[in-house]
C-alpha positions as CSV (number, residue, x, y, z in Angstrom):
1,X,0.0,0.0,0.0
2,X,2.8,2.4,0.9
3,X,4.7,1.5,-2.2
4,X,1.4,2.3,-4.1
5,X,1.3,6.0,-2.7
6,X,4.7,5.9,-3.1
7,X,4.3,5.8,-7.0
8,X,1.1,7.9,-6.8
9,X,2.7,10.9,-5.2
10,X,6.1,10.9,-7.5
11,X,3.5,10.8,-10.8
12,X,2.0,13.9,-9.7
13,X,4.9,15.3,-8.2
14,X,6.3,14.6,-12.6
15,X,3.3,15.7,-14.1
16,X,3.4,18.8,-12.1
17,X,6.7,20.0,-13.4
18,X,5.9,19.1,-16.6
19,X,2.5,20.9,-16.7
20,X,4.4,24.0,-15.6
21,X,6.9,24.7,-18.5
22,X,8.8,28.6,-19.5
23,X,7.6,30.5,-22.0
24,X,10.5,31.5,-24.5
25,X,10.2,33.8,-27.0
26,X,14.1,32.7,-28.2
27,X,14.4,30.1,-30.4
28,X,17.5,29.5,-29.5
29,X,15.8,28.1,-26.3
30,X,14.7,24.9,-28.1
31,X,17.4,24.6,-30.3
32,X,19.8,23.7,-27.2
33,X,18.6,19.7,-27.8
34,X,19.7,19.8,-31.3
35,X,23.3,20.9,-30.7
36,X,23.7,18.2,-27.6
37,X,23.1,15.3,-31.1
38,X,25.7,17.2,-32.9
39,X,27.8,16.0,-30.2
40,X,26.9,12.4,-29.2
41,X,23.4,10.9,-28.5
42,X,23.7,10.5,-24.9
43,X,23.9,14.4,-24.3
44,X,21.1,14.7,-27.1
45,X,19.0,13.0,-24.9
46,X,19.5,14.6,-21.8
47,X,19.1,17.8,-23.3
48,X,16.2,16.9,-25.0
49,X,14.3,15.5,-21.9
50,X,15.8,18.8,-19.6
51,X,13.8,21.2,-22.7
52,X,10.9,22.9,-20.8
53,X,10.6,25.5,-23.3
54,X,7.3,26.2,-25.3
55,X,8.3,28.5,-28.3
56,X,7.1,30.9,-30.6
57,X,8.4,31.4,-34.1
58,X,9.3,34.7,-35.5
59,X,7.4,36.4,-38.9
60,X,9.0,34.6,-42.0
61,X,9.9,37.8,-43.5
62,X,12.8,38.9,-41.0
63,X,15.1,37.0,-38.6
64,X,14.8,39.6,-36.0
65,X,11.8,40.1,-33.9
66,X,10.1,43.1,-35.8
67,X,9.9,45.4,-33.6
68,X,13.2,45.6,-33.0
69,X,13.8,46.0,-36.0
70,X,11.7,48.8,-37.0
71,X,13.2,50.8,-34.1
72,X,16.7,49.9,-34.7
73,X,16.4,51.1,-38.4
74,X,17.9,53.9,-39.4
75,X,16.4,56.8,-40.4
76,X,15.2,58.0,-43.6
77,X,17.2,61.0,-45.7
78,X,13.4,62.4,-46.1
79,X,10.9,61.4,-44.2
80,X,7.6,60.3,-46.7
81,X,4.3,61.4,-45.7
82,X,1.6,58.6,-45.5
83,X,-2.1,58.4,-44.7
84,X,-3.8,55.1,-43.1
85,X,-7.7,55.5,-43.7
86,X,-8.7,51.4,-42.9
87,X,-6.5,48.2,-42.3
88,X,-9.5,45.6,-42.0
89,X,-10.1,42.2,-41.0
90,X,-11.4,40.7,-44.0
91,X,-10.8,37.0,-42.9
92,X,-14.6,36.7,-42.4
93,X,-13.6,34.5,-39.3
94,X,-15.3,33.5,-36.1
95,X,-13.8,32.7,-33.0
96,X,-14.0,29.1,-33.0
97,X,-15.5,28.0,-29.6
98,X,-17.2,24.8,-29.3
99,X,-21.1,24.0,-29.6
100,X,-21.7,27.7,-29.7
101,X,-22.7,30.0,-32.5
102,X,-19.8,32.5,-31.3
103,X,-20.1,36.4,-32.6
104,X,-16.5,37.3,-31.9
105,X,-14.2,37.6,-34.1
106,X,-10.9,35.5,-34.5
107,X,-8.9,38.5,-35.2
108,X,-8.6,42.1,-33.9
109,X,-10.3,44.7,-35.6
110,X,-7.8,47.2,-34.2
111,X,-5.6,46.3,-37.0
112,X,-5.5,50.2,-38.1
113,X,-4.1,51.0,-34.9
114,X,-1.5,48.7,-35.3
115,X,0.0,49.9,-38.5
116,X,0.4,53.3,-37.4
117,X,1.9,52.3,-34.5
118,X,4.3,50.4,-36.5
119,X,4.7,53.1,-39.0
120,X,5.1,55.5,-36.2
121,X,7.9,52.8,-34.4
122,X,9.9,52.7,-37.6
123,X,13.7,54.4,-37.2
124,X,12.5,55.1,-33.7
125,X,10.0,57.7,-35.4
126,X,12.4,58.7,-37.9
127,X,10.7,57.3,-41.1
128,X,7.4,58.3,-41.9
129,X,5.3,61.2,-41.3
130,X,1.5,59.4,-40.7
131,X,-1.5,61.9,-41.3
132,X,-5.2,61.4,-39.6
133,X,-7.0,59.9,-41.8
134,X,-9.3,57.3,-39.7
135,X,-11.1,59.9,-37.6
136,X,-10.3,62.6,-40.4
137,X,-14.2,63.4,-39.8
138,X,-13.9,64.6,-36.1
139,X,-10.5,66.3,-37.1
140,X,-12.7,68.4,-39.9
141,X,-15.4,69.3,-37.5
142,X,-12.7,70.0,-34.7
143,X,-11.2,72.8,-37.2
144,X,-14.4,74.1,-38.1
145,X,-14.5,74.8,-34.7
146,X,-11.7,76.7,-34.1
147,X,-12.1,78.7,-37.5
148,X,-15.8,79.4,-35.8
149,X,-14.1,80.4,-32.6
150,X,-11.2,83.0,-34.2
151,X,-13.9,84.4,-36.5
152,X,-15.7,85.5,-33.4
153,X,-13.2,86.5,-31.5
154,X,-11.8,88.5,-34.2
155,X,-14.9,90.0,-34.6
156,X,-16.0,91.1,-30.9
157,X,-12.1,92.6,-30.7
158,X,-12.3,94.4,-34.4
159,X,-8.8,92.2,-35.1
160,X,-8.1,90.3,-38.2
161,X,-8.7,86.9,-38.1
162,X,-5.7,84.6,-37.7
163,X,-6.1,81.8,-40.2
164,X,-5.5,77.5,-39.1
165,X,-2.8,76.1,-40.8
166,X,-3.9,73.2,-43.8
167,X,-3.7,70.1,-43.2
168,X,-1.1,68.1,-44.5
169,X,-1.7,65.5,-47.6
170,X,-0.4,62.7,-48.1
171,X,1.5,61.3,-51.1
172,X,1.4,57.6,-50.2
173,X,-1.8,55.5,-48.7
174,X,-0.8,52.6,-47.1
175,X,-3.9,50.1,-47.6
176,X,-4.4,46.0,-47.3
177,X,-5.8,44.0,-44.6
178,X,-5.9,40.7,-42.2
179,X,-6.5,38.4,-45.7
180,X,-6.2,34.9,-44.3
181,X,-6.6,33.0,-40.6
182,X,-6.4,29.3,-41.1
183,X,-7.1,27.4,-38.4
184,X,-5.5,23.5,-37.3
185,X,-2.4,24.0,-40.1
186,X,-0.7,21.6,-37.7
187,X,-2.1,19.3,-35.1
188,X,-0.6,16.9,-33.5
189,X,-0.1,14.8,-29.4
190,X,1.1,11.5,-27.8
191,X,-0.1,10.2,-25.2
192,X,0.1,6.9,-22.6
193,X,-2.2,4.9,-20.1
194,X,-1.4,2.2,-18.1
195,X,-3.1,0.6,-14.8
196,X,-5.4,3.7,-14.5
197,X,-2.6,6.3,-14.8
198,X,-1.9,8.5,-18.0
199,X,-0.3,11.2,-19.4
200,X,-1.3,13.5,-23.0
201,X,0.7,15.9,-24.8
202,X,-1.3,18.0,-27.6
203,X,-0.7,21.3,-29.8
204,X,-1.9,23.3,-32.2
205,X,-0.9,25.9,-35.3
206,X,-2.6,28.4,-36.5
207,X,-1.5,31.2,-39.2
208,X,-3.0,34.5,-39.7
209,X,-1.6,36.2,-42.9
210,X,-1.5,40.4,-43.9
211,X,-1.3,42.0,-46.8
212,X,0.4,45.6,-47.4
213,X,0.7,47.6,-50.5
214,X,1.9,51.2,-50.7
215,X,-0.2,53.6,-53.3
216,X,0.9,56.9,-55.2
217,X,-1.8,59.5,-54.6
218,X,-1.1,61.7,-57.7
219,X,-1.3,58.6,-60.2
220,X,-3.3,55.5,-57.8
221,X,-0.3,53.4,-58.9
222,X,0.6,50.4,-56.6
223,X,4.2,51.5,-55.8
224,X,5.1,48.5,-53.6
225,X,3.0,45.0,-52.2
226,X,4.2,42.9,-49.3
227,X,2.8,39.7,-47.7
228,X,2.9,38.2,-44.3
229,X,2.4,35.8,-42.1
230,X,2.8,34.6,-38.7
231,X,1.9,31.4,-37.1
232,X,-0.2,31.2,-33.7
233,X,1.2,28.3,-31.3
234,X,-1.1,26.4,-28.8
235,X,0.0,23.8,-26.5
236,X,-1.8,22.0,-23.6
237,X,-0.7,18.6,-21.7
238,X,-2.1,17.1,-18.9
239,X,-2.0,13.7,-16.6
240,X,-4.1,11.8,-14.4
241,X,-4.3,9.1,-12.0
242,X,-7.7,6.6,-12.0
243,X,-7.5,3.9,-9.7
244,X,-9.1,1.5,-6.8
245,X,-8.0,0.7,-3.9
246,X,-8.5,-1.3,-0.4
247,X,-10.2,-3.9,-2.7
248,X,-11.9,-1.9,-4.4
249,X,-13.5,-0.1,-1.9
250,X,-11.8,3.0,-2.1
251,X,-11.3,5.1,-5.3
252,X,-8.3,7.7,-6.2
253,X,-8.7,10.3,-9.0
254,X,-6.1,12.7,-9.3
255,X,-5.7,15.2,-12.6
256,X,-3.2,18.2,-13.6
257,X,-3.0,19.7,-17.0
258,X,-2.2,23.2,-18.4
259,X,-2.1,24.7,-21.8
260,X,-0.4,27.7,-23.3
261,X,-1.8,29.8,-26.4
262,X,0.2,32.4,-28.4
263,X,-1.9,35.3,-28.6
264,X,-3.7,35.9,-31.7
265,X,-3.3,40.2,-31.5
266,X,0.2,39.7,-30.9
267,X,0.5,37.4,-34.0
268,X,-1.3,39.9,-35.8
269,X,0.7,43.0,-34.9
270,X,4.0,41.0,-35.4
271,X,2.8,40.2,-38.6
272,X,1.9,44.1,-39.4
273,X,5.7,45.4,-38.3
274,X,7.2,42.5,-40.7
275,X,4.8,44.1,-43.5
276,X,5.9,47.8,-42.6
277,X,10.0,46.9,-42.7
278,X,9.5,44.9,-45.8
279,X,7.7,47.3,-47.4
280,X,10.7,50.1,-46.7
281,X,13.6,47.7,-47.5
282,X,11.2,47.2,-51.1
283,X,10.7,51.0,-51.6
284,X,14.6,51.3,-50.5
285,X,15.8,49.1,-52.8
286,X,13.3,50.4,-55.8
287,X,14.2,53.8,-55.6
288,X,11.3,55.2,-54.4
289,X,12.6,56.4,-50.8
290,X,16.4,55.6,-49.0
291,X,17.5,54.8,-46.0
292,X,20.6,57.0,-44.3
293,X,23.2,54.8,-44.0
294,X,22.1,51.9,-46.2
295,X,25.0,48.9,-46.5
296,X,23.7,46.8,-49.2
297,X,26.1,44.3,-48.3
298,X,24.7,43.6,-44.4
């Protein structure tokens, strides 16, 4: 009986550490296994079975993480001048939630947001002048107002009216849109039950996928088009313990699981500042803007 416990307690005292692995954004992290086989299987092994690491894979476009990236980059000689009016989601894609007719979306619809940011991020704000275009309604009725005001003023005082500045156009739109989010790309789990004690391992990839293009405003021609994607992890595992004991008289249940999923915004607005550096490396090397400092040899 004590030698029964025995087992019991060190099964949930394994699955426990194993239901409780690090988060790691480096994939370096999970790489450590494969350079223990380089040097002899033994240390493969060992490495492999010490991995608690869950990882998440970088945009395909760069190596780097993106945002990084797009604040490290150096700055631009002249600094373009670009409106955003809509970055949509036009997936068409439900959140996918089991026996219920779910509204919610799978992806944000803050995707506007997120390309200004990254536009605004870029050379550490050094790139790109970004114009209001989104709320451009409010900013129209918001001058009204102060023209409204100054007239008056200038009228009660007998002074002349001090004109508002104009707004500033735009000679680029940056347009596109969440254009894909495909669900179950990879699937996969192991699993093991013996005597009324078991252990399962399962994950899950998704990919959402973005599409940028750049615009002239004087002509409407498509200057430059960029694709992305990003993949979404999820990972769950999880153990349990089904048994009776005292002859049968007496019944032990014990379970532990957890589970890990990649966020789907963050996916999405890595995804966006892969677009945005692509898209000035393209217009760099195109001739359409340059970078200060440019080596095209790095």
């Amino acid at each position: 009986m004590k030698s029964f416990l025995s087992t019991i307690l060190s099964i949930i005292l394994l699955s426990s550490c194993a239901s409780f692995p690090r988060w790691s954004d480096s994939p370096e992290d999970c790489r450590r296994w494969e350079e223990g086989f380089g040097k002899d299987i033994v240390t493969g092994v060992q490495k492999r079975l010490s991995r608690n690491y869950i990882c998440v894979e970088y945009p395909e476009v760069i190596k780097l993480p993106s945002y990084m990236e797009l604040l490290k980059l150096p700055p631009a000689k002249e600094k373009p001048v670009v409106a955003v009016y809509n970055f949509a989601d036009k997936t068409g894609q439900r959140k996918s939630v089991e026996n219920i007719a779910s509204f919610s979306t799978a992806v944000t619809q803050g995707a506007t947001e997120m390309v200004i940011d990254a536009l605004k991020t870029a050379g550490d704000g050094q790139w790109f002048r970004v114009v209001e275009r989104n709320s451009i309604d409010y900013l129209v009725r918001e001058r009204q107002i102060i023209r409204s005001a100054r007239s008056d003023y200038a009228k009660s005082t007998g002074e002349e009216i001090e004109n508002i500045q104009p707004l500033l156009f735009a000679g680029i739109l940056i347009e596109g849109g969440i254009i894909g989010y495909d669900s179950n790309v990879l699937t996969g789990g192991r699993g093991a039950r013996t005597l009324g004690i078991g252990f399962a391992r399962q994950y899950r990839q998704d990919i959402v996928t973005i599409s940028m293009r750049a615009v002239s405003v004087l002509t409407g021609e498509i200057l430059l088009n960029v694709q992305t994607q990003k993949s979404i992890l999820s990972y769950g595992s999880g153990g349990d313990v089904f048994r009776f004991i005292e002859e049968g008289t007496q019944l032990v249940e014990i379970e532990d699981g957890v589970g890990n999923n990649e966020p789907v915004t963050y996916a999405v607005r890595t995804a966006i500042e892969a677009a945005v550096l692509e898209l000035i490396n393209q217009g760099h090397v195109r001739g359409f803007w340059e970078i200060e400092g440019y080596n095209e040899n790095e």
